[in-house]
C-alpha positions in Angstrom: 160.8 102.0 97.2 157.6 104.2 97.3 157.7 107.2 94.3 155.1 109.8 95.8 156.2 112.2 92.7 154.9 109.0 90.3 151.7 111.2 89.9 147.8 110.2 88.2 144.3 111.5 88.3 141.4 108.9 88.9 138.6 111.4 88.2 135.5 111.4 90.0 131.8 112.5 88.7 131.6 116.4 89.5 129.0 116.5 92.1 127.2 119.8 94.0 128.4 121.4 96.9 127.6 119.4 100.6 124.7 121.2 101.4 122.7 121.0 97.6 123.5 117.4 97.9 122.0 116.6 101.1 119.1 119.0 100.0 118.7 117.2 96.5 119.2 113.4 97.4 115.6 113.0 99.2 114.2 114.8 95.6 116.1 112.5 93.6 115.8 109.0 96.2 111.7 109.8 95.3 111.6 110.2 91.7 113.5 107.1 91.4 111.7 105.3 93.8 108.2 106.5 92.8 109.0 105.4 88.6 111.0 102.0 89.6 111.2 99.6 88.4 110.3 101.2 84.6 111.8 100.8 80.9 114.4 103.1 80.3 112.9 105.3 77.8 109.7 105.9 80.3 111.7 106.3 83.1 113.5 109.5 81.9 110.5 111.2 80.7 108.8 110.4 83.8 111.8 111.3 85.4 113.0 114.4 83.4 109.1 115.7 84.1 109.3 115.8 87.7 112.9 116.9 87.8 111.8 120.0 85.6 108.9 120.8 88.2 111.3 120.9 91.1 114.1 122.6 89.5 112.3 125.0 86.9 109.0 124.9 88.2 107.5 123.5 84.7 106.4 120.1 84.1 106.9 120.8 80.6 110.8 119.6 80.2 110.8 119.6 76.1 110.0 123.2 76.1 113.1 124.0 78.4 115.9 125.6 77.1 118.7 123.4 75.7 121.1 124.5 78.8 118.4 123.9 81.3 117.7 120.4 80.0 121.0 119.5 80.0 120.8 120.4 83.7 118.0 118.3 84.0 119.7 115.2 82.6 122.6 116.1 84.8 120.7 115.4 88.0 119.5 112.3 86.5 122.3 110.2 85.0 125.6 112.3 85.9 124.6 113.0 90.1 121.5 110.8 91.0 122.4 107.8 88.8 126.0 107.4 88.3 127.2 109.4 91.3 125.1 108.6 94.2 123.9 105.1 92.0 120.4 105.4 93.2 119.4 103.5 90.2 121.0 100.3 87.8 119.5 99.4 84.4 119.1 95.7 83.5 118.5 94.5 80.5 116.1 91.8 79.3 116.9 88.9 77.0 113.0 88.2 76.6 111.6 91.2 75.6 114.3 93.2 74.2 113.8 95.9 76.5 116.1 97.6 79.0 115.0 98.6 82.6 115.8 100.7 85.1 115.7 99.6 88.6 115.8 101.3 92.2 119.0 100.3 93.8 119.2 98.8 97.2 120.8 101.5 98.4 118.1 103.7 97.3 115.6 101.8 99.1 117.3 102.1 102.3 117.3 105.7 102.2 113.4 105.4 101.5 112.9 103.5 104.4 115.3 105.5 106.9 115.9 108.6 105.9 119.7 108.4 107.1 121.6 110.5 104.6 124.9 109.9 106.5 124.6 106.0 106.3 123.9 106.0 103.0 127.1 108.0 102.1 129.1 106.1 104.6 127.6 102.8 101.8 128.3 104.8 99.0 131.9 105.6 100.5 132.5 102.2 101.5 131.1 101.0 97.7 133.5 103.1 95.5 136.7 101.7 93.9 138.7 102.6 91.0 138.6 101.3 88.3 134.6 102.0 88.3 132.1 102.2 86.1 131.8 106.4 86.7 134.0 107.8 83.7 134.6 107.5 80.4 134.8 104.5 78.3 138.8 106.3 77.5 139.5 107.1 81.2 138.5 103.3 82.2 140.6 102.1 79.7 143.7 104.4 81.1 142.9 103.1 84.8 143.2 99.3 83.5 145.9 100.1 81.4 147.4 101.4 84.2 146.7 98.8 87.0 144.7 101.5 89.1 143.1 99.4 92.0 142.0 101.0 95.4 139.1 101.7 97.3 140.2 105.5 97.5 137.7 106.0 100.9 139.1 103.0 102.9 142.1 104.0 102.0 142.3 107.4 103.4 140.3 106.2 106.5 142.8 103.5 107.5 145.8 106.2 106.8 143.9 108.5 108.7 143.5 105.9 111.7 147.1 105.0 111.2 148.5 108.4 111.6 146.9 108.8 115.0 148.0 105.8 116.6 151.5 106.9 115.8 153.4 108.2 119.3 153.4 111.8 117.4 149.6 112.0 116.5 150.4 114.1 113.8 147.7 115.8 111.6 147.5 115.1 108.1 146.5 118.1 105.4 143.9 117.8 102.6 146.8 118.5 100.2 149.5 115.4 101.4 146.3 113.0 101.0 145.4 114.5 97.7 149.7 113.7 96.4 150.6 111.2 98.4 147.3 109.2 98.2 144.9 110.8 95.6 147.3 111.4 93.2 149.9 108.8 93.8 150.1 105.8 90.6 151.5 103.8 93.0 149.4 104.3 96.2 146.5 104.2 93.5 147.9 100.7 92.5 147.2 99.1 96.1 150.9 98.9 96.1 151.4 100.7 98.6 150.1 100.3 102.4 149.2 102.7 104.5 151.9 102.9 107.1 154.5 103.9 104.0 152.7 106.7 102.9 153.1 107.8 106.7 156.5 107.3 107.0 156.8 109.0 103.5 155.4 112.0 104.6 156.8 112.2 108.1 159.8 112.3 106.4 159.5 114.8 103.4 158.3 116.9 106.6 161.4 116.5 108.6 163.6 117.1 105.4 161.5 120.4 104.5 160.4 118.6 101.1 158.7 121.4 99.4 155.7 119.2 96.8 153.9 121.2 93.9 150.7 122.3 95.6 147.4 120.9 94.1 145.5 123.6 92.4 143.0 124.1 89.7 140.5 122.1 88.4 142.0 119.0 87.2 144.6 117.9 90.0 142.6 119.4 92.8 139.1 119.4 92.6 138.3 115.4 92.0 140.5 115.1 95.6 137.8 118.0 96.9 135.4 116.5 95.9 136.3 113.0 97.6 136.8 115.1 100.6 133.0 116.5 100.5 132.1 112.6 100.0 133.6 111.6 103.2 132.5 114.3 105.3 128.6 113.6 104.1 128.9 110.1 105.6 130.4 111.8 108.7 133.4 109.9 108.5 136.0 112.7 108.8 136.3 116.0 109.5 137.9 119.1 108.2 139.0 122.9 108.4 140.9 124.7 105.8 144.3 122.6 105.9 143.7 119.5 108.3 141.9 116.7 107.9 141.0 113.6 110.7 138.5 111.5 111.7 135.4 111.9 113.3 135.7 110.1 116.9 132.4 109.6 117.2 132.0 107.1 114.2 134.5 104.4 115.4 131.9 101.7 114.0 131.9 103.0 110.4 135.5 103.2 110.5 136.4 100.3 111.5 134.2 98.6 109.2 135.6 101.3 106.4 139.5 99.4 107.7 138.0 95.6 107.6 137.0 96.2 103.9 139.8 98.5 102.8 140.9 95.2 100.0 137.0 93.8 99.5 136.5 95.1 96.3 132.8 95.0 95.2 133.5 94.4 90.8 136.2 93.1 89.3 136.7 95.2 86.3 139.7 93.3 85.3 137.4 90.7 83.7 135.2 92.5 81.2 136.4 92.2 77.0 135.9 96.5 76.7 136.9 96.0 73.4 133.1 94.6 72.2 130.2 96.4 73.0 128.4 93.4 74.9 131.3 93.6 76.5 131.0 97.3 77.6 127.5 97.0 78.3 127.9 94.4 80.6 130.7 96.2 82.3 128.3 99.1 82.7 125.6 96.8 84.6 127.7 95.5 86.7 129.1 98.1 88.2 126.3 100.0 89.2 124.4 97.2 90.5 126.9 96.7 92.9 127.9 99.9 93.4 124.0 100.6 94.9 124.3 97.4 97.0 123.8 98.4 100.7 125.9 96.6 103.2 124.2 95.7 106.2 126.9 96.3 108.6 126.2 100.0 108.4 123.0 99.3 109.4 123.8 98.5 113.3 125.6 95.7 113.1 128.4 96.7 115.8 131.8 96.4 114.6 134.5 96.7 117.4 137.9 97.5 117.5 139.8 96.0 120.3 139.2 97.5 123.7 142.6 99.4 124.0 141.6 101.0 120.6 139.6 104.2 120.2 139.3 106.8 117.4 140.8 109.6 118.7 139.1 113.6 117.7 141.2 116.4 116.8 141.0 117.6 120.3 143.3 114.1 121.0 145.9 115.4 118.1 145.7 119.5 118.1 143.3 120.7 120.4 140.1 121.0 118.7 136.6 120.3 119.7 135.3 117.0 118.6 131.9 116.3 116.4 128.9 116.5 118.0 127.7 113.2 119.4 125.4 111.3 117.0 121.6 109.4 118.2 121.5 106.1 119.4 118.0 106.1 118.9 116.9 108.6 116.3 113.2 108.0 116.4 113.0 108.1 120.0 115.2 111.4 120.4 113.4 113.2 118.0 110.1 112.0 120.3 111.8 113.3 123.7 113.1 116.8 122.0 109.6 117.3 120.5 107.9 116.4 123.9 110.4 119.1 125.7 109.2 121.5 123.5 105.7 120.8 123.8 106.2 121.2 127.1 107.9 125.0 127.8 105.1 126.3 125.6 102.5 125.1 127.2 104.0 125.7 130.2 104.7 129.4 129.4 101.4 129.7 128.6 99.7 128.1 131.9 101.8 126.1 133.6 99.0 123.9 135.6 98.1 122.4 132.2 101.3 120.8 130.9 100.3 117.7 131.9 98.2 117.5 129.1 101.2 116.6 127.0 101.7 112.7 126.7 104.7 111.1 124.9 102.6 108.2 123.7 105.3 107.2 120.9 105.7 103.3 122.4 101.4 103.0 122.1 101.1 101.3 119.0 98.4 101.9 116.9 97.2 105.6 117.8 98.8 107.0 114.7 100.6 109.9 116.4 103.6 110.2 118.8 102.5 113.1 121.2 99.1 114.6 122.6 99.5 118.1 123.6 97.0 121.1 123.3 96.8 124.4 121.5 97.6 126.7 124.0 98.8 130.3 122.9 98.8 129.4 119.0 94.8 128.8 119.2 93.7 131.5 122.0 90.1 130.9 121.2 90.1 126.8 121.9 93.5 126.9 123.8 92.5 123.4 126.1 91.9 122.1 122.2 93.9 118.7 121.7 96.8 118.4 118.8 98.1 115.6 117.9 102.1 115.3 116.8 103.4 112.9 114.6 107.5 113.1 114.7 109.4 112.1 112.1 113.2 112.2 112.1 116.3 112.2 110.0 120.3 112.9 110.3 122.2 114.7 107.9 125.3 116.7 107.9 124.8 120.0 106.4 121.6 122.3 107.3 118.8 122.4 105.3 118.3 124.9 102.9 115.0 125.7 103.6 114.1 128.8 101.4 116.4 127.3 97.9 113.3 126.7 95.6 115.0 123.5 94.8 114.4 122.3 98.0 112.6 119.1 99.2 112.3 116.1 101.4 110.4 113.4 101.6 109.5 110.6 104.6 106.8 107.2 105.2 103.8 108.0 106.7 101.9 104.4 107.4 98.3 103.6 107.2 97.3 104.4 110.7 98.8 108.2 110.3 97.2 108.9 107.4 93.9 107.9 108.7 94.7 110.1 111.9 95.8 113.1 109.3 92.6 112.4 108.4 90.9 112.5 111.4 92.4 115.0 112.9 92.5 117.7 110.4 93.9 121.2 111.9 94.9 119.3 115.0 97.2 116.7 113.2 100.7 117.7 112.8 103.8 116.5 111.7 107.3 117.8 112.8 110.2 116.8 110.9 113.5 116.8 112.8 116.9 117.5 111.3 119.2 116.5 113.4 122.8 117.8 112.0 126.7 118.1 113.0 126.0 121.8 113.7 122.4 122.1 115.2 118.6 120.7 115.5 115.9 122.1 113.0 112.1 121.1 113.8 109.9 122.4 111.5 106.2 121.7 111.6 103.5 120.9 108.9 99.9 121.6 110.0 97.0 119.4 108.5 99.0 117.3 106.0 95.9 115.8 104.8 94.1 118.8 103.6 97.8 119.8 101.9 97.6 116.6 99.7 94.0 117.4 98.9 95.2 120.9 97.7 98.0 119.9 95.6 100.6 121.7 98.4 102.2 118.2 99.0 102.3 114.9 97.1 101.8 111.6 98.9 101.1 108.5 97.0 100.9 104.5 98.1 104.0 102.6 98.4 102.9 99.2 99.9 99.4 97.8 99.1 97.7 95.3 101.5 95.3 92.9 99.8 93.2 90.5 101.5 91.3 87.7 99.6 89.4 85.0 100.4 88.7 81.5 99.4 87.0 82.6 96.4 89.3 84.0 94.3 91.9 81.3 94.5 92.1 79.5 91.1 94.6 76.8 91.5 96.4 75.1 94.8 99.7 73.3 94.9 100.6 71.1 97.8 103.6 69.5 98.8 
């Protein structure tokens, strides 16, 4: 028989509120992938330096004061590396050395800029036990049996609840005891369609349950909460939680690998240190695997099935409804723009804007003109790059923290270039709340002056006959 009042705390890694973490990941996804792969001690100098910059505004991170370069290494190890595992070290046999390396996961945000599929992977990823606490607090979670992918666990309640003929709501504080808190739901003893029933019925025999508070007992559940709604998964207000109707892919794919742990941290001796080490390793290499699914690959429920919003349950408007196409949406709401100002500003010449984002090659998505922002060459051409991302919060443009990052390719930079003053790039935010653009004139000349860093990330090399000192053939 299920105990709900058998009560435990599987801590998680104190992170920053919903909106500095979406505003810090591109900052930290950079510095890692900019210094990886690197040995470890050079890595967190190199690291530590440019962390200092953006947070301090000073390069110079041993002349920081002791609290502010604790900070520092906070960001690095505690948020960007065990947290959001951007990074793994690895240690080599050979040279006695150990490295740090980017993490898969990492890379993907590089390459798409998705901040809400890369916490859906990072949701999907974590299990207790982990490798995120404590050498003590592992050894209490193995001692205790702790094993549960806390995530897929409250997604497939979640799901559960609102199939149920009722559709009752579930609040933050009956997941946090019944789930969160539970030694026996936190066993995977426990399915989901208990802790229902459970609850249900403490509700219909006015159970009255300590409320979570403080600290200890409530903000690890908190701060699982603020994990999920990043990846866009659920949804919340000040009592309720439930799912976000538009991400029925993620969730079911958040259901299918509810039991598919990633590490096995049964099988590690934590009682050597090679042992530990290797524990260590383990875990966050697999913890910054990215799984492809999330990546597109379509993962249906059955056609009767659908994830119902809170409108379905208690009346509530659902989220907002998420891109198919990111790149190209950003394109079309760019090329409406374009369009009503140079419209408002002569109307017979808005032909002169051209969505030209399918012509490979040109190194820009859009052709427009001037118009009112250059009154003495108004007919002048500008050229618009677009450059689009999704996240959940807004962006907190004026914290002096703040910073993002995207890929430009060879042929934009030449057309930055090029163009000069007439080459643009507008970066769209496109979030659960509303659509920032905001527009960076001559990028080029910015790099030259310092304003913005861009550096290499792929290097073509062509060679000839020449150079080739020794053939095998098969």
């Amino acid at each position: 028989m299920y105990d709900p009042t058998l009560q435990y705390r599987c801590t998680i890694i104190r992170g920053k509120s919903q909106t500095d973490m979406e505003d810090l990941l591109p900052l930290y996804a950079n510095i890692v992938h900019k210094y990886c792969p690197c040995e470890e001690k050079q890595f967190r100098a190199s690291c530590c330096k440019a962390l200092s910059k953006a947070l301090f505004s000073t390069e110079a991170y041993d002349r920081l004061s002791d609290s502010n370069q604790k900070t520092v290494l906070n960001h690095l190890t505690e948020i960007a590396g065990t947290l959001l595992g951007l990074y793994y070290p690895a240690y080599d046999d050979e040279t006695k050395t150990n490295y740090i390396n980017e993490s898969d996961s990492c890379k993907y945000l590089i390459e798409s800029g998705d901040y809400p599929t890369f916490f859906k992977n990072l949701c999907l990823n974590f299990q207790f036990p982990n490798g995120a606490k404590w050498l003590q607090f592992i050894e209490d979670d193995i001692k205790n049996k702790i094993r549960i992918k806390p995530f897929c666990y409250v997604v497939s309640l979640l799901f559960h609840a609102q199939q149920q003929v009722e559709r009752e709501l579930l609040t933050k504080q009956e997941i946090g005891f019944y789930v969160l808190n539970s030694l026996e739901v936190l066993q995977g003893k426990v399915p989901c369609s208990d802790v229902y029933d459970r609850i249900m019925a403490d509700r219909k025999n006015k159970v009255r349950r300590e409320r979570l508070s403080g600290s200890h007992d409530w903000q690890h559940i908190k701060e699982q909460f603020n994990l999920l709604e990043l990846a866009d998964i659920i949804e919340t207000d000040a009592t309720y939680i439930w799912l976000n109707k538009n991400a029925a892919e993620s969730i079911a794919c958040f259901i299918k690998h509810k039991d598919d742990f990633i590490f096995d941290a049964y099988k590690y001796d934590l009682k050597s240190k090679a042992g530990r080490i290797q524990y260590m390793e383990d875990w966050k290499k697999a913890y910054g695997m990215f799984n492809r699914e999330l990546q597109g690959y379509r993962i249906l429920f059955q056609s009767d099935v659908v994830v119902l919003g809170k409108d379905a349950q208690r009346a509530h408007p659902g989220a907002t409804k998420s891109s198919v196409d990111l790149g190209d949406e950003g394109e079309a709401l760019v090329f409406r723009i374009e369009q009503e100002r140079v419209r408002r500003y002569r109307s017979r010449l808005v032909n002169k804007v051209l969505l030209l984002g399918k012509t490979k090659g040109l190194g820009y998505d859009i052709s427009s003109i001037e118009a009112d922002e250059n009154p003495s060459h108004p007919e002048f051409a500008r050229y618009i790059e677009v450059k689009s991302t999704r996240r959940v919060t807004e962006p907190s443009f004026t914290s002096r923290s703040w910073m993002d990052s995207l890929n430009v390719t060879a042929k934009e930079w030449v057309a930055a270039e090029q163009y000069g003053d007439y080459y643009n790039i507008y970066r769209v935010y496109f979030t659960k709340t509303k659509t920032f653009i905001v527009r960076i004139r001559n990028p080029f000349r910015k790099a030259q002056d310092g304003e913005i860093e861009v550096y290499p990330t792929i290097y073509q090399m062509n060679f000839g006959s020449s150079v080739i000192e020794l053939r095998y053939e098969k």
